[in-house]
C-alpha positions in Angstrom: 91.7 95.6 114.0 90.7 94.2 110.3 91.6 91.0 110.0 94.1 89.4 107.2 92.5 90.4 104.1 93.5 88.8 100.7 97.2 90.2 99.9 98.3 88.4 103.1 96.2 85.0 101.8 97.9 85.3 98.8 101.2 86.0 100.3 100.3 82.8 103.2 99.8 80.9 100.1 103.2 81.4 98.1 105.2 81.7 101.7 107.3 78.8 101.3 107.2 78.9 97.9 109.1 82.2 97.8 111.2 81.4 100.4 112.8 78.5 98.4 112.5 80.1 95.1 113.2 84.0 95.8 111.8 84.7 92.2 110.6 88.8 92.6 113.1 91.6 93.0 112.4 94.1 95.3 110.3 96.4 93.0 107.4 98.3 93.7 106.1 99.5 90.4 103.5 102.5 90.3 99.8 101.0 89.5 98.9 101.8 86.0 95.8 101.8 84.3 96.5 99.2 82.4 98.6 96.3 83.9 101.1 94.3 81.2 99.8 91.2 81.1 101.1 87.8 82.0 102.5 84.6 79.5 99.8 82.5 78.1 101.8 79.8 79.5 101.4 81.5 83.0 97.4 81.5 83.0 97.3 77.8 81.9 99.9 76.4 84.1 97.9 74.1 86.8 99.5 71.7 88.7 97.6 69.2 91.0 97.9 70.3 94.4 96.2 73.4 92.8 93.5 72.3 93.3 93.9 72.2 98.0 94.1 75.7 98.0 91.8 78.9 97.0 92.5 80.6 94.1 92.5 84.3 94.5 88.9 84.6 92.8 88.0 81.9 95.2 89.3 83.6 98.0 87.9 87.3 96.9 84.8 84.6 97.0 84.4 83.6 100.7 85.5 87.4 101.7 82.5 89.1 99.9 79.9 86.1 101.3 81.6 87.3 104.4 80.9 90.8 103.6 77.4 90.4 103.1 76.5 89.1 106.7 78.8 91.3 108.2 76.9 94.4 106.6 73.7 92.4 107.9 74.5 92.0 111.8 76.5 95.8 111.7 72.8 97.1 110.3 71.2 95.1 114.0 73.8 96.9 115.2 72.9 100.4 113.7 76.3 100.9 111.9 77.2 101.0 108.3 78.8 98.4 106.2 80.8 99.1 102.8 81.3 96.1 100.8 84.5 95.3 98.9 84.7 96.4 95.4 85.0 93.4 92.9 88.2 92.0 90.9 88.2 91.8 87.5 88.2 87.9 86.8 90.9 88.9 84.2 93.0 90.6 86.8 93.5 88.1 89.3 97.3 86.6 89.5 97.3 82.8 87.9 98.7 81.0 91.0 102.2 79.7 89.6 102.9 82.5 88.4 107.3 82.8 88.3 107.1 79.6 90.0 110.1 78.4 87.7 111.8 81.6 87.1 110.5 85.2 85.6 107.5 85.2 83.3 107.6 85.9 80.0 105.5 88.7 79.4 106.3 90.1 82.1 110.4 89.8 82.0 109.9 91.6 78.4 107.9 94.7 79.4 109.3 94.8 82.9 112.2 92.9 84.1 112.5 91.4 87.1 109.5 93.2 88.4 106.2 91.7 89.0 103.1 93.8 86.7 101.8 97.0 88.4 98.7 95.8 90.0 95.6 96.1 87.8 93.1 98.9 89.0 90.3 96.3 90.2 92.9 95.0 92.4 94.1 98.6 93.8 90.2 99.7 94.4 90.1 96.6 96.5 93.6 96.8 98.2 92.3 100.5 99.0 88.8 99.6 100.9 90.7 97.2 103.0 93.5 100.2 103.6 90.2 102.1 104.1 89.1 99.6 107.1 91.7 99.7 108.9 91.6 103.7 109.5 87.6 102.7 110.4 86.5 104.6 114.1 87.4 102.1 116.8 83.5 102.0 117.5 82.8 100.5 114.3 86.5 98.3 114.1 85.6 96.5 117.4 81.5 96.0 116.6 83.1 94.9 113.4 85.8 92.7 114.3 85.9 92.5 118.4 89.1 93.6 120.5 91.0 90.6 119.1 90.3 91.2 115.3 88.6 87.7 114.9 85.4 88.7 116.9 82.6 90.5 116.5 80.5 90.5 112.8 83.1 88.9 111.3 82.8 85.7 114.1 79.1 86.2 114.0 79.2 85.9 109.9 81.8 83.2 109.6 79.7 80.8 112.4 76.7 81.4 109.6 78.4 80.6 106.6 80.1 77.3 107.6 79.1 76.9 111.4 81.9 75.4 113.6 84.1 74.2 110.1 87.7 75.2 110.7 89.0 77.4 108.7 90.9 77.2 105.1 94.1 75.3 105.7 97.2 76.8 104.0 99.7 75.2 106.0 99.4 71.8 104.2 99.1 73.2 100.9 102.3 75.6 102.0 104.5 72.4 102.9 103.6 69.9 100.4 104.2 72.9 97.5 107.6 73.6 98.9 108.3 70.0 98.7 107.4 69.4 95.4 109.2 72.4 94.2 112.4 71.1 95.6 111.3 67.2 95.2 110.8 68.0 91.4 114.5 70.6 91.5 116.3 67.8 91.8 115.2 65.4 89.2 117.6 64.0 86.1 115.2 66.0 83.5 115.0 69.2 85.3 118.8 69.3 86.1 119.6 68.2 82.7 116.8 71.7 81.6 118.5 74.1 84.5 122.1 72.7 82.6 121.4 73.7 79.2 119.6 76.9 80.6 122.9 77.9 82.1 124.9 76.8 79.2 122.2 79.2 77.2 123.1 82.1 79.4 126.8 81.7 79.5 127.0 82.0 75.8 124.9 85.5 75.9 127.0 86.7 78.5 125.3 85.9 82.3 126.5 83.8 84.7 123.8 82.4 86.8 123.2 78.8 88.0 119.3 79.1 87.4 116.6 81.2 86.6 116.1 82.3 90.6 119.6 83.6 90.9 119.3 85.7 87.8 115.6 87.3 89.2 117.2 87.9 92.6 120.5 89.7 91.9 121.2 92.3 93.9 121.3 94.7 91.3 117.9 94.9 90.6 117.0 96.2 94.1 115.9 99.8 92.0 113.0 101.9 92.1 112.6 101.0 88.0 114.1 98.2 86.0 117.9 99.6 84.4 118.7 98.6 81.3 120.7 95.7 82.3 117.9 94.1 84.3 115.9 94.3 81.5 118.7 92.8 79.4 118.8 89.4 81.4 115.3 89.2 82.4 115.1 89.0 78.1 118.3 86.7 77.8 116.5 84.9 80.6 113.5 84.1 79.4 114.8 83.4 75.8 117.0 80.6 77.1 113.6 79.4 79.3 112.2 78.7 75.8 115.0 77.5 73.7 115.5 75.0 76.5 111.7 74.2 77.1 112.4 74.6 81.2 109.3 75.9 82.2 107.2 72.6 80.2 110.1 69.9 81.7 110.0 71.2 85.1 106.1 71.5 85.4 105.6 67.6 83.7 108.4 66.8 86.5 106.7 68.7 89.5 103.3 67.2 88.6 104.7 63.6 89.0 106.2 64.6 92.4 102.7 66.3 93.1 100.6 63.2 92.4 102.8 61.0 94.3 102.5 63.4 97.7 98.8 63.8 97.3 98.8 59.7 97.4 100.7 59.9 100.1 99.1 62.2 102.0 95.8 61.2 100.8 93.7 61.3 104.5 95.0 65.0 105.6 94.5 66.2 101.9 91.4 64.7 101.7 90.3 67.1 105.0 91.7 70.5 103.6 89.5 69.9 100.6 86.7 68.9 101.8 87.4 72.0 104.4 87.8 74.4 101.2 84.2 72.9 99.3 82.4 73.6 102.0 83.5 77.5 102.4 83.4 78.0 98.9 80.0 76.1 98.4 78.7 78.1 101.6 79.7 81.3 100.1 78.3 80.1 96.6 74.6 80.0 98.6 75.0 83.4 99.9 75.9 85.1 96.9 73.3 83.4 95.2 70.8 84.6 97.1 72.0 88.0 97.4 72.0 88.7 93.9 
């Protein structure tokens, strides 16, 4: 059995943040060949604890230095290996992305729903679908009865030796925290207020921008033309309210004063992440 391949990272990643925030309506858009893309102010949003967890660049990173020494030890074994196809550094989600409420860009071109995914990121989706249809043979050489065995042990103990793996479970809980932490401060309740007030006067009742993106209307195959209605109202009143810029200032504060608080366990999990990444760095390196 394959183990968890990126999707799941990513989705590990954002758990608790989409538990608390419920920001993406239950759509499942069609991939199309080209993706709409995301808010300017989506890519360039970073906020400190950023910087504890892999990106999803980073994370495509470690898996394809992990692909190349498990194609090495399945050829010892006499058995093919077919690498992972690339992402497009262009197509891979920013990672606060709808963390306040509905993007921009994408609110205007598709409602409520996130982008179709970009077709570097089906190609890749695909080969790891493709894995897990793989002969058992070559799934248990591969991965071992237990998923976590086999090449992919054998390649993870050569890339970083005995180093535990990524830690998302700190990142996961001190996000969340933040998130909520920040929520409740005078600026960002006085922002959520006038966001409302924006609303009311077009017409939508909502408390904040997470009620609006989760009504239970917009649980459709496409986007009507009152989900696409909102998601505009929405993220007009986002702007004329500046929400998105007082809640991140707010959530940064919070951030910097949990990662001095929890300045020993943080330091771990990133010294944890350098040492994959740099390990991963070397084998690429050498490979090309």
């Amino acid at each position: 059995m394959p183990p968890s391949h990126t999707r799941n990272t990513a989705a590990l990643t954002l758990l608790l943040l989409a538990t608390t925030a419920c920001t993406a309506a239950e759509h499942e858009p069609t991939p199309t060949p080209h993706s709409p893309p995301v808010s300017r102010q989506a890519r360039q949003l970073r906020l400190p604890l950023d910087a504890y967890a892999p990106s999803v660049a980073e994370t495509h990173l470690v898996e394809d230095a992990q692909d190349i020494l498990i194609r090495r030890c399945m050829k010892d074994r006499g058995m093919d290996w077919k690498s992972l196809p690339p992402v497009d550094a262009q197509d891979a989600e920013p990672p606060n992305l709808r963390r306040y409420g509905a993007d921009e860009a994408e609110a205007l071109r598709n409602g409520y729903s996130p982008s179709p995914e970009a077709p570097s990121v089906v190609r890749r989706n695909r080969a790891w679908d493709a894995r897990e249809a793989l002969p058992a043979e070559v799934q248990r050489a591969a991965y071992g009865p237990s998923g976590e065995g086999g090449c992919l042990k054998t390649a993870q103990h050569q890339l970083v030796g005995d180093t535990p793996p990524l830690d998302f479970h700190a990142f996961n809980q001190l996000t969340g925290t933040a998130l909520e932490n920040s929520r409740r401060t005078p600026e960002v309740r006085n922002a959520l207020h006038r966001w409302h007030t924006c609303m009311a006067k077009a017409g939508y009742d909502y408390p904040d921008p997470y009620a609006a993106a989760g009504d239970k209307r917009w649980k459709t195959a496409e986007p009507a033309p009152a989900e696409l209605a909102t998601a505009r109202a929405d993220v007009t009143c986002q702007k004329s309210t500046q929400l998105v810029k007082v809640w991140a200032a707010a959530e940064t504060r919070v951030q910097h004063r949990l990662i001095r608080q929890h300045t020993d366990r943080l330091h771990e999990v990133k010294a944890r992440k350098d040492r994959w990444l740099a390990a991963a760095r070397r084998v690429l390196s050498h490979e090309g």
